[in-house]
C-alpha positions as a LaTeX table, in Angstrom:
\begin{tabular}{lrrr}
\hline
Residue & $x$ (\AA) & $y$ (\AA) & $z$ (\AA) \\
\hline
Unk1 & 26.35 & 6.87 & $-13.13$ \\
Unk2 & 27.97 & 10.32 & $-12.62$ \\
Unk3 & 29.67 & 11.39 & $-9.61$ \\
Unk4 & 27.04 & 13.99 & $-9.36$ \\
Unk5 & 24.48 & 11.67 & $-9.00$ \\
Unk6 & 26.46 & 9.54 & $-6.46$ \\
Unk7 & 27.37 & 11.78 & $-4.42$ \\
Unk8 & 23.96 & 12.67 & $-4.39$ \\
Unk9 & 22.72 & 9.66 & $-3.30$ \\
Unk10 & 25.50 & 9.08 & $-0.54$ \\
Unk11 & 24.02 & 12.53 & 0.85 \\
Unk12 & 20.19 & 11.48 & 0.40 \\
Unk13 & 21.23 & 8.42 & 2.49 \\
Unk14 & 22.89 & 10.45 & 4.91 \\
Unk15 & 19.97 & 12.74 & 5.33 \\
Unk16 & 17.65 & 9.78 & 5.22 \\
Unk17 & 19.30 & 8.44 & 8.41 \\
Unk18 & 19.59 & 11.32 & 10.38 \\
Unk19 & 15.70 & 12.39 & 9.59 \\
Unk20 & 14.10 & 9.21 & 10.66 \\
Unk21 & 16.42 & 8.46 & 13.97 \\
Unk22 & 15.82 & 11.34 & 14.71 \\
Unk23 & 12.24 & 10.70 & 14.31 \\
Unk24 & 12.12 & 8.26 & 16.52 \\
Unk25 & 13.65 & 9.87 & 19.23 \\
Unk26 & 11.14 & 12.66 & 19.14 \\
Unk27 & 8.29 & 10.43 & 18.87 \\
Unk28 & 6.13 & 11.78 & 22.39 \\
Unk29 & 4.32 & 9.75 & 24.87 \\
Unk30 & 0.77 & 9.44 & 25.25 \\
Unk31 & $-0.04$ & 7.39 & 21.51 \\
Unk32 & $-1.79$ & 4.25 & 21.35 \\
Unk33 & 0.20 & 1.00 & 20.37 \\
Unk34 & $-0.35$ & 1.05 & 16.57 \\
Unk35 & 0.95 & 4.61 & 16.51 \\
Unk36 & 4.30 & 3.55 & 17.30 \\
Unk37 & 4.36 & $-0.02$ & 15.27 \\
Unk38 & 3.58 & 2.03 & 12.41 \\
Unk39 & 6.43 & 4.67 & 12.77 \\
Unk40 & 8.65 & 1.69 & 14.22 \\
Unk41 & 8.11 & 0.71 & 10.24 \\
Unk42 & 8.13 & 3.40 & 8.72 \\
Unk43 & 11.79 & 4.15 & 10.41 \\
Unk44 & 13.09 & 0.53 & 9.91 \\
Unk45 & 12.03 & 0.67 & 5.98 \\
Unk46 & 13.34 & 3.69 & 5.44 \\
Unk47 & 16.76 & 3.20 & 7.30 \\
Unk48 & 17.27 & 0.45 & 5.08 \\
Unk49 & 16.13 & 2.54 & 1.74 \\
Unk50 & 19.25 & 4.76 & 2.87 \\
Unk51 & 21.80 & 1.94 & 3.51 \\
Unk52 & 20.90 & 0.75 & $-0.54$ \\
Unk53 & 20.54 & 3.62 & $-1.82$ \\
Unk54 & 24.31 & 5.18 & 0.29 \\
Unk55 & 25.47 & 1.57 & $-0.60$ \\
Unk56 & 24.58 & 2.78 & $-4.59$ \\
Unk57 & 25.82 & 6.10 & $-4.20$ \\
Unk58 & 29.07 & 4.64 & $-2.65$ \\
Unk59 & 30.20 & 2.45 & $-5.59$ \\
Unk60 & 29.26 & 4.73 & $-8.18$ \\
Unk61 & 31.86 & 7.05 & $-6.43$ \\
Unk62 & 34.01 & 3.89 & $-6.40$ \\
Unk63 & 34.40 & 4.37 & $-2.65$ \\
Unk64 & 33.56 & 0.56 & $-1.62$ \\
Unk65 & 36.26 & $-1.46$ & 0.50 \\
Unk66 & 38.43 & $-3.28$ & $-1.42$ \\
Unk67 & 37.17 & $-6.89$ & 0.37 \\
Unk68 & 33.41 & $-5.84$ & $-0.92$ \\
Unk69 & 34.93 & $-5.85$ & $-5.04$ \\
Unk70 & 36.73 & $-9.30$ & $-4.32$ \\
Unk71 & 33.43 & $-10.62$ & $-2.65$ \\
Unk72 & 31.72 & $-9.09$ & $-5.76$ \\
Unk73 & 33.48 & $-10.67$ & $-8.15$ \\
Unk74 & 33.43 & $-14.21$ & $-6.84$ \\
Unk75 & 31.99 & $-16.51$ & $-8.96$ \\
Unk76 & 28.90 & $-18.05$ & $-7.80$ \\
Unk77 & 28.39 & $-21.30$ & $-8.94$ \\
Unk78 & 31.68 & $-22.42$ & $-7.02$ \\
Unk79 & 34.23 & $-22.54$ & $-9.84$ \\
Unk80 & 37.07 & $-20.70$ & $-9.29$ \\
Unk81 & 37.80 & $-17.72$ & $-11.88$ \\
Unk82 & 41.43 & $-16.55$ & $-12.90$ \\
Unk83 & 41.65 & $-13.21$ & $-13.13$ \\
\hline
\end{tabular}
């Protein structure tokens, strides 16, 4: 992935966040019950959409903590691998 494209993403993602907290801040009184559960999804779907998709944008920038690669790179069947 370029960094053009990453750093995309990583704004998208930023953007993403804002807009829909935002959202529901501004959300006004005076809607029935399903109003809200609906936007109460649509915000919690899309706040995760932007924590993958900054979480993406992040590595293909190679800006990830440096615990996340180790983690990454365990093995996952238990063995231990020697680097």
């Amino acid at each position: 992935m370029s960094r053009k494209i990453a750093g995309f993403l990583v704004a998208l993602a930023a953007f993403m966040v804002f807009e829909w907290i935002n959202l529901g801040f501004n959300l006004q009184d005076g809607h029935d019950t399903g109003f809200y559960v609906v936007h109460g999804i649509l915000i919690a779907v899309n706040i995760i959409l932007a924590v993958v998709l900054g979480i993406i944008g992040l590595r293909g920038l190679g800006k990830v903590p440096s615990w996340w690669r180790r983690a990454a790179r365990r093995p996952h069947d238990g063995s231990r691998r020697s680097s």
